[in-house]
N, C-alpha and C positions, 0 to 999 in steps of 0.2 A: 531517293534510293542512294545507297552509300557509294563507293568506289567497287568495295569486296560485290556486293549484291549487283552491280551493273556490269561488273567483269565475267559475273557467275551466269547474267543472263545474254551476254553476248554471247559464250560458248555454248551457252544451250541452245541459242537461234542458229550458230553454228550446223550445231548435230541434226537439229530440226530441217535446215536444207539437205546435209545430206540424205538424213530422212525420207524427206520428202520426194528430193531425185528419184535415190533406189525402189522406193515404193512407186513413183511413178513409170520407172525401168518395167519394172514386175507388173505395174497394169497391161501397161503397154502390150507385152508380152504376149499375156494373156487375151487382152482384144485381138492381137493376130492373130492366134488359132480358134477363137469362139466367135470377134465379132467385126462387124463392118468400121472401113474409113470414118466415119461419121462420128461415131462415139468415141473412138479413138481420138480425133481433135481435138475433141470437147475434153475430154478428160485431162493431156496434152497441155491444152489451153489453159486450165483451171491449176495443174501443178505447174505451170511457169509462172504463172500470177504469183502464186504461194512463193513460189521464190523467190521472188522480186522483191516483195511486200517483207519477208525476213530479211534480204539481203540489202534493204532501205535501213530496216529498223538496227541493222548492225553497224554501220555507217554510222546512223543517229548516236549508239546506245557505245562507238568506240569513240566517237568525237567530244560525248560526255566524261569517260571515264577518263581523255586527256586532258582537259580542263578542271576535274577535280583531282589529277593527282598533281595538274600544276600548284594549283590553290594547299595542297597537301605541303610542297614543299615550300613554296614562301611561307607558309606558318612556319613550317620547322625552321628557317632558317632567323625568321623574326624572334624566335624561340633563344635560337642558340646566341644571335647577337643583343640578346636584352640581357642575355647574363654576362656578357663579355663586358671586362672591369679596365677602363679607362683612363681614372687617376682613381691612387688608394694611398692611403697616409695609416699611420698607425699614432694614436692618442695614448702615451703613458702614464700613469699616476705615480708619480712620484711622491707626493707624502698627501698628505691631508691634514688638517689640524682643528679642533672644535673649542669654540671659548662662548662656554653659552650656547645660546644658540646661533651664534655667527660658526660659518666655518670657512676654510681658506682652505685651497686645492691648488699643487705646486704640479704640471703636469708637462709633458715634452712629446710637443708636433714633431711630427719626421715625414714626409715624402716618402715612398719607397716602390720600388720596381715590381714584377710579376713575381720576380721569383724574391723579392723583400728586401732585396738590397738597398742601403738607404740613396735617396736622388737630392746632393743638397744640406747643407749646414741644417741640423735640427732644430727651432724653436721654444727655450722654455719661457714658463711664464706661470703667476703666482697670483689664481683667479679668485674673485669673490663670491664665493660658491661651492653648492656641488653635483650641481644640473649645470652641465655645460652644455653651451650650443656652438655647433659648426656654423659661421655662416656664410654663404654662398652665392654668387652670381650664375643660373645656369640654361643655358641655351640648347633646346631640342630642337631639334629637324623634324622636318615631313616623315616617317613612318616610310612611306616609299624610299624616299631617297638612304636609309637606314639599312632596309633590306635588300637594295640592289649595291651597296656596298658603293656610295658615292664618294670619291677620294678627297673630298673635302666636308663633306655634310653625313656619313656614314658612322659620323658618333656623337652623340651630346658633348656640349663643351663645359667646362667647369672650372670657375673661377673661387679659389679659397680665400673671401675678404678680412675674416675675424677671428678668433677666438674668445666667447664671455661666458660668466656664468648669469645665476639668477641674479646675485646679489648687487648687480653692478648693470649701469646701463647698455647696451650694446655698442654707442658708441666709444666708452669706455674701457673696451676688449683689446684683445693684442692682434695686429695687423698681421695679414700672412701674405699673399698675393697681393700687386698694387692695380686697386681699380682703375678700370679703362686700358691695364694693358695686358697683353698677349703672355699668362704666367710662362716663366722658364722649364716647368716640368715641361711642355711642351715639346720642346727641343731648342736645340744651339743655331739650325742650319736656317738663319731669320732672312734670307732668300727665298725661301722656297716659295712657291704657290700658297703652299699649307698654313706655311708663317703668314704670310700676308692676308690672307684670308682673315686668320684668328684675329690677328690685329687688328682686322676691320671688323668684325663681329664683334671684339670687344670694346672696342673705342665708342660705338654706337649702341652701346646693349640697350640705354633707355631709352633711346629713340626708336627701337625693337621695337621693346616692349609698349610703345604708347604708340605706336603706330602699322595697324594689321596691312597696311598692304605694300611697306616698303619689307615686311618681313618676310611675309609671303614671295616677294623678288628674290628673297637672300636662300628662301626655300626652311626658313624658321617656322615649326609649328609653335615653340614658345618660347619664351625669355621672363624670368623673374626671378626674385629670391628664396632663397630656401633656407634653413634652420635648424636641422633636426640635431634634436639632444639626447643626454644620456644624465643621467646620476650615477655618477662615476665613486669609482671605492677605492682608497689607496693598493697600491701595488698590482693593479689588475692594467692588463693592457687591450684596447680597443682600436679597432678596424672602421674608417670611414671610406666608402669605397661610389666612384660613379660610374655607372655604367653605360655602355652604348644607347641606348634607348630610352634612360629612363633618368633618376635624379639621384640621392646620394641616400645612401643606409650606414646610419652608427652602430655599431655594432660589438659585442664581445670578439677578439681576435682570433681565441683560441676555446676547443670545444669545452677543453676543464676549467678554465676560466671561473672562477665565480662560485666552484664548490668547493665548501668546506667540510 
């Protein structure tokens, strides 16, 4: 039964004792002036059962409805933090060029804030290709520890390794982030808890990931790389974005993007 329908039938077991009370008032009543002690018990007897036996199942049927509207809001709140954007970069194209069928794609990484401020000297770079891939180091947490908003595991972490396209091998890409350490989007303040944390998270990422039960200590549901690309078009600009709970989406930046 849902929340609405368990809510709906508490109030009606409600009404039901009052119900049942007044109706038993008004038996009552009436046994004084028509009949004997005797059947007056009995009857007595049989509406305080009744209300008991409803005043049990309201107990039951409100201890339900607080349990599912807990379960209500940890969805919502797993909800609102899977959409919450973490680190986000914006991918430009800067020119493109076709010789044959080779093509070269001249493009410019950037870092950038919530509100899109750039975080960071920009990256250009002059790939072989025109399917690029982002590629990435990226570390999930427990789901639990995600939604109770844990100050150090309360969001995926994300390491930006490369930039490549098709034509070129990935180790042949343009470097962004240096593996095994703690990137600088991050923050400055490399005291903190937070810093030190990441640094250890990232110094160890493949020992993470090849090993389930030192990760499971760290409160890691997972660790590995990720890739996701785009066939990108001169002058169009693209949004890579990671989020609290989940892993990274390439993506057009802007809604008009892309129509001509």
């Amino acid at each position: 039964m849902s929340v609405v329908g368990q809510a709906n039938a508490l109030l009606s077991n409600v009404a039901k004792i009052g119900f049942v009370a007044v109706s038993g008032l008004a038996v009552w009543l009436g046994f004084e002036l028509h009949s004997g002690g005797e059947e007056r018990a009995a009857l007595l007897a049989e509406q305080g059962a009744e209300i008991e036996r409803l005043a049990g199942e309201n107990v039951r049927l409100a201890a339900d409805v607080a349990v599912k509207q807990r379960e209500i809001e940890r969805l919502g709140l797993a909800l609102r933090l899977s959409k919450v954007e973490r680190r986000v970069a914006r991918l430009i194209v800067l020119d493109q060029q076709r010789d044959g069928a080779a093509v070269t794609t001249r493009v410019r990484f950037e870092e950038v804030d919530a509100a899109g401020a750039p975080l960071g000297a920009p990256i250009e770079a002059t790939l072989a290709g025109e399917q690029v891939y982002v590629d990435a180091e990226v570390v999930k947490f427990d789901d639990e520890r995600v939604e109770a908003g844990d100050p150090l595991r309360g969001a995926s972490l994300v390491l930006f390794r490369r930039l490549f396209a098709e034509g070129q091998a990935p180790s042949a890409g343009v470097a962004l982030d240096r593996a095994g350490e703690r990137p600088r989007a991050y923050g400055d303040d490399v005291a903190s808890p937070a810093a030190e944390f990441e640094r250890e998270i990232f110094g160890r990422f493949w020992e993470l990931a090849h090993d389930p039960r030192r990760a499971a200590a760290a409160g890691v549901r997972a660790a590995h790389g990720e890739a996701p690309s785009m066939k990108v078009r001169k002058g169009e600009v693209y949004r890579i974005t990671a989020r609290a709970a989940g892993g990274l989406t390439f993506e057009l930046d802007r809604p008009e993007a892309g129509v001509r």
